[in-house]
C-alpha positions in Angstrom: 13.8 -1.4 13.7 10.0 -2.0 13.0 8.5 1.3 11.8 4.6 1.9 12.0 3.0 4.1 9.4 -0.4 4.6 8.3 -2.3 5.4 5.4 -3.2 8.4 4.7 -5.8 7.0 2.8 -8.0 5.6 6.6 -9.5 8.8 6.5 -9.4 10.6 3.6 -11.4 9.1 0.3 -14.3 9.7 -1.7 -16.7 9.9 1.1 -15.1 13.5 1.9 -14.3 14.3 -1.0 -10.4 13.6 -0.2 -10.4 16.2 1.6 -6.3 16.4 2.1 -6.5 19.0 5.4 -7.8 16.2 7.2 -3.9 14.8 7.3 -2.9 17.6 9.0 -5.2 17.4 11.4 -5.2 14.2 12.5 -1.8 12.3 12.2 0.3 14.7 14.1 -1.6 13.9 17.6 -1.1 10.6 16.5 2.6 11.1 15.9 3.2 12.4 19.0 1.4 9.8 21.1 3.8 7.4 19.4 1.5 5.5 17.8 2.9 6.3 14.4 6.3 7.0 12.8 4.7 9.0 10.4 2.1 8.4 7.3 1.9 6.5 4.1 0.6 8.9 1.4 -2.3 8.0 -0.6 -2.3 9.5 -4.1 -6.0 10.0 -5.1 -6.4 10.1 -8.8 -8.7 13.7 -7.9 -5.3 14.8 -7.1 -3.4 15.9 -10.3 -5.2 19.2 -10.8 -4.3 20.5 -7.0 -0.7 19.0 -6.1 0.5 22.1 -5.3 -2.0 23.0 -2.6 -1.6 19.5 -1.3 1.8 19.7 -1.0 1.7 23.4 0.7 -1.0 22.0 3.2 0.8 18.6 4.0 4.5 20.2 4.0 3.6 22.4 7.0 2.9 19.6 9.6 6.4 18.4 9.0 5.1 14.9 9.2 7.5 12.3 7.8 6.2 10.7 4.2 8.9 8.1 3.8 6.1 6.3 1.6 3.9 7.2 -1.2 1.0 4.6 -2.8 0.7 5.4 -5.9 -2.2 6.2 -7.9 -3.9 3.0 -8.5 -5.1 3.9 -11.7 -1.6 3.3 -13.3 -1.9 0.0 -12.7 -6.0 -0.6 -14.2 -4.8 1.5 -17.4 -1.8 -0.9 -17.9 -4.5 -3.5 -17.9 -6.4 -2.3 -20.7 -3.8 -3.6 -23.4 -3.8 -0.8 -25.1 -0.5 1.3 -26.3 -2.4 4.7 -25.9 -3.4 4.5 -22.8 -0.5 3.0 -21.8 1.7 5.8 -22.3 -1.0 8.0 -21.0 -0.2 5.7 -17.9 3.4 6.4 -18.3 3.3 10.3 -18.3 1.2 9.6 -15.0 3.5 7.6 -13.3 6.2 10.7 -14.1 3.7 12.9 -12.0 3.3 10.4 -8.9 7.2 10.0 -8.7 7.8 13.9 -8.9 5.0 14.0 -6.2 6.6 11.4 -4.1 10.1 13.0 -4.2 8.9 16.1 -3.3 7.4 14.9 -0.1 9.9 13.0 0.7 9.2 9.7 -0.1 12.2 6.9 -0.2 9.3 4.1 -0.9 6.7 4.1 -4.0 3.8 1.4 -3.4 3.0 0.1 -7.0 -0.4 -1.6 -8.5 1.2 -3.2 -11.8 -2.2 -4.3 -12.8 -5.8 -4.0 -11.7 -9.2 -3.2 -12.4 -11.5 -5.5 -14.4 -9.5 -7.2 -16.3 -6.7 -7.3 -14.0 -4.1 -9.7 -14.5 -5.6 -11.1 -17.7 -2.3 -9.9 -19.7 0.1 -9.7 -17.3 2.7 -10.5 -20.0 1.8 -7.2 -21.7 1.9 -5.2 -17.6 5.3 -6.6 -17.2 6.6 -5.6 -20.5 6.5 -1.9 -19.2 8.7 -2.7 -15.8 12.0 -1.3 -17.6 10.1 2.1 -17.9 8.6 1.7 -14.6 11.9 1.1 -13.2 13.9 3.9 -14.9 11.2 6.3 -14.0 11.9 5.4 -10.2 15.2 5.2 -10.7 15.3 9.0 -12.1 13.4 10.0 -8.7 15.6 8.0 -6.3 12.2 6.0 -5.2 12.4 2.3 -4.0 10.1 0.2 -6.4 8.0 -2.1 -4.4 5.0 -4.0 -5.6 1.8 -5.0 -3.8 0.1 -8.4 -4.3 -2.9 -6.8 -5.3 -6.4 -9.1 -6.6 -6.1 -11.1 -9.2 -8.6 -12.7 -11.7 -6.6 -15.4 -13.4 -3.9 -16.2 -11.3 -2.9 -15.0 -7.6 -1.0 -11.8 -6.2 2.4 -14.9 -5.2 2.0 -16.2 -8.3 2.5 -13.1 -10.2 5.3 -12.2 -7.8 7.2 -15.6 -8.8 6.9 -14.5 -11.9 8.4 -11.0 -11.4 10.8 -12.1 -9.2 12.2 -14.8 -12.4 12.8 -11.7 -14.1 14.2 -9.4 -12.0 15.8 -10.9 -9.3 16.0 -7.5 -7.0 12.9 -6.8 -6.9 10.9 -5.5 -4.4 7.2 -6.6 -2.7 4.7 -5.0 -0.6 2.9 -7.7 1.1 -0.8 -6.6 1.8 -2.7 -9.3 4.8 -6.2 -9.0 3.1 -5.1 -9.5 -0.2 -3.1 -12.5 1.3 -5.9 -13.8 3.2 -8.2 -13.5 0.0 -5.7 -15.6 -2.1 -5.7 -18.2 0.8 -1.7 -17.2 0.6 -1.2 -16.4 4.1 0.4 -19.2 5.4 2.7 -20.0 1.8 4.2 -16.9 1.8 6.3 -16.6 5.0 7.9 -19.7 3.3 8.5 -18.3 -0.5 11.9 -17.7 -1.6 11.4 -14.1 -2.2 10.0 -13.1 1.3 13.0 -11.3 1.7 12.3 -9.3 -1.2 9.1 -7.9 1.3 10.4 -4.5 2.2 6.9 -3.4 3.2 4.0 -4.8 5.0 0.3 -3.4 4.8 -2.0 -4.2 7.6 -6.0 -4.6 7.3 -8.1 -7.8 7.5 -10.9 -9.8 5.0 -14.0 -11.3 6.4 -14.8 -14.8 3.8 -13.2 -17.7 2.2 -10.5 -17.0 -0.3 -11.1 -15.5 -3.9 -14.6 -13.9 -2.6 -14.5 -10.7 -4.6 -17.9 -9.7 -3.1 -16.3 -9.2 0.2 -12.7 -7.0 -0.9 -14.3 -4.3 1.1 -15.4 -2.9 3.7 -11.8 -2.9 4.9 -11.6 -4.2 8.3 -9.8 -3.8 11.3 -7.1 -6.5 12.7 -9.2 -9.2 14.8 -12.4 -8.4 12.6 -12.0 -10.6 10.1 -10.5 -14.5 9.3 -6.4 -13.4 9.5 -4.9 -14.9 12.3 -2.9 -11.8 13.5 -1.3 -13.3 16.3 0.1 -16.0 13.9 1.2 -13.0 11.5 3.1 -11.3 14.0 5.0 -14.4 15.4 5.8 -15.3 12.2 7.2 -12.5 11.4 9.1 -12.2 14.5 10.5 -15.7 13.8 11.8 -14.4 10.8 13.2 -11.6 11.6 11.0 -9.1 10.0 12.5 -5.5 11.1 11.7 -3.2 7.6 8.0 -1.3 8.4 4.3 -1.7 8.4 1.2 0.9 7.2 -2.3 0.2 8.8 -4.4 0.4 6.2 -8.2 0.0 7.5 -10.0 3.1 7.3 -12.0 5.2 9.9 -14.5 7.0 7.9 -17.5 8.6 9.9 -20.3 10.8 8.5 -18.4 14.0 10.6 -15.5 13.4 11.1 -12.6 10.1 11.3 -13.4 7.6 14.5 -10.1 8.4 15.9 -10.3 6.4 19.3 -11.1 3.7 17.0 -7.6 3.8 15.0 -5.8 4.6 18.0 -7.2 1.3 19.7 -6.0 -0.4 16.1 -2.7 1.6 16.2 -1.5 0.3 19.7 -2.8 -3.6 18.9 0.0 -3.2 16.2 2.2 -1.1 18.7 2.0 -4.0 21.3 2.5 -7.1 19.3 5.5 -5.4 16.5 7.1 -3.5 19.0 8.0 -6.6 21.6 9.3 -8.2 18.5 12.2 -5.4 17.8 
């Protein structure tokens, strides 16, 4: 059965300071209007110095965290090439998957690369994966991989290469990244779609490989991504693992919560009449 998450991230980021009460506030309502399952934790990088109050303030709304994103960061230090900051990058990824089993978390979203120089020496990203998967491994985490931006080659293309490796691998397959790749139509016909045990949902607004236009990060039906064609395919093949929303609501005061909730049940109607 489909399950809807969303982000934790939609609401709270650096234009509030991620301020981490606002979770507790706002998803359970939207929990028990079933429009969510339950939420897809965003680990801040602000959030190494306060994981105990975070996990104190989030453990008492009892809302389910089956998924964690990790701290991007990991993935931009692993890009820098360099051995020191590498296992700097390592000790950190320790932290995020103590953090993630403690709340729960069966699911780790993972950026194997990023930042500026990005995928530039991916060779040298990959080469840490037998760490990377130990350290999940220790936690009892699922290892899944997000085709995140890339600068040389594409998010698929990186993923075919992963996948040559190691075989059981598993993908998180993010629609604006997709559309930015131009990759949204090739990958419902990749080999290694049923290595996709998680979907994120958000759209892009411009012609593929625009890195001006990564963000803002719209809504479904706001930008180019045919939606409707997503969600048929999907339903044609069988897709039944889960989804995260991940287009954020920010307001100067407060989230615009009848604006996710109008987002929340567009992805309500068209995934749940495909269970």
């Amino acid at each position: 059965m489909n399950k809807i998450y969303c982000s934790s991230g939609v609401m709270v980021g650096k234009i509030n300071n991620n301020d981490y009460t606002l979770i507790t506030k706002y998803f359970p309502p939207l929990i028990n209007k079933g429009l969510i399952y339950g939420v897809e934790f965003m680990f801040s990088h602000s959030f190494y110095d306060k994981l105990d109050d975070i996990y104190n303030e989030i453990s008492k709304s009892h809302i389910p965290f089956d998924i964690m994103h990790f701290d991007k960061e990991i993935g931009i230090m692993l890009s820098e090439c360099d051995d020191s900051i590498s296992k700097k990058a390592m000790k950190l990824l320790e932290i995020n998957c103590s953090f993630a089993k403690r709340i729960g978390a069966k699911k780790g979203v993972f950026h194997l690369w990023g930042g500026i120089k990005s995928d530039s020496h991916i060779e040298y990203n990959i080469s840490f994966l037998p760490k990377i998967i130990d350290t999940f491994k220790k936690y009892d985490i699922e290892l899944l991989i997000e085709n995140i931006p890339c600068t040389v080659s594409s998010g698929l293309s990186v993923w075919r290469k992963l996948y040559g490796y190691l075989p059981d691998i598993g993908f998180v397959f993010d629609t604006r990244f997709g559309a930015f790749h131009g990759e949204m139509a090739e990958i419902f016909i990749e080999p290694i779609w049923k290595h996709i045990k998680h979907i994120h949902i958000s759209d892009y607004s411009s012609y593929p490989r625009n890195f001006s236009k990564i963000r803002p990060i719209l809504h479904p039906c706001e930008g180019v991504i045919d939606f409707e064609f997503v969600f048929k395919k999907l339903k044609n093949m069988g897709y039944n693992r889960s989804f995260t929303l991940e287009s954020p609501v920010f307001a100067e005061n407060e989230p615009d919560i009848l604006k996710l909730e109008s987002t929340l049940a567009y992805i309500n109607e068209h995934i749940k009449s495909h269970d």
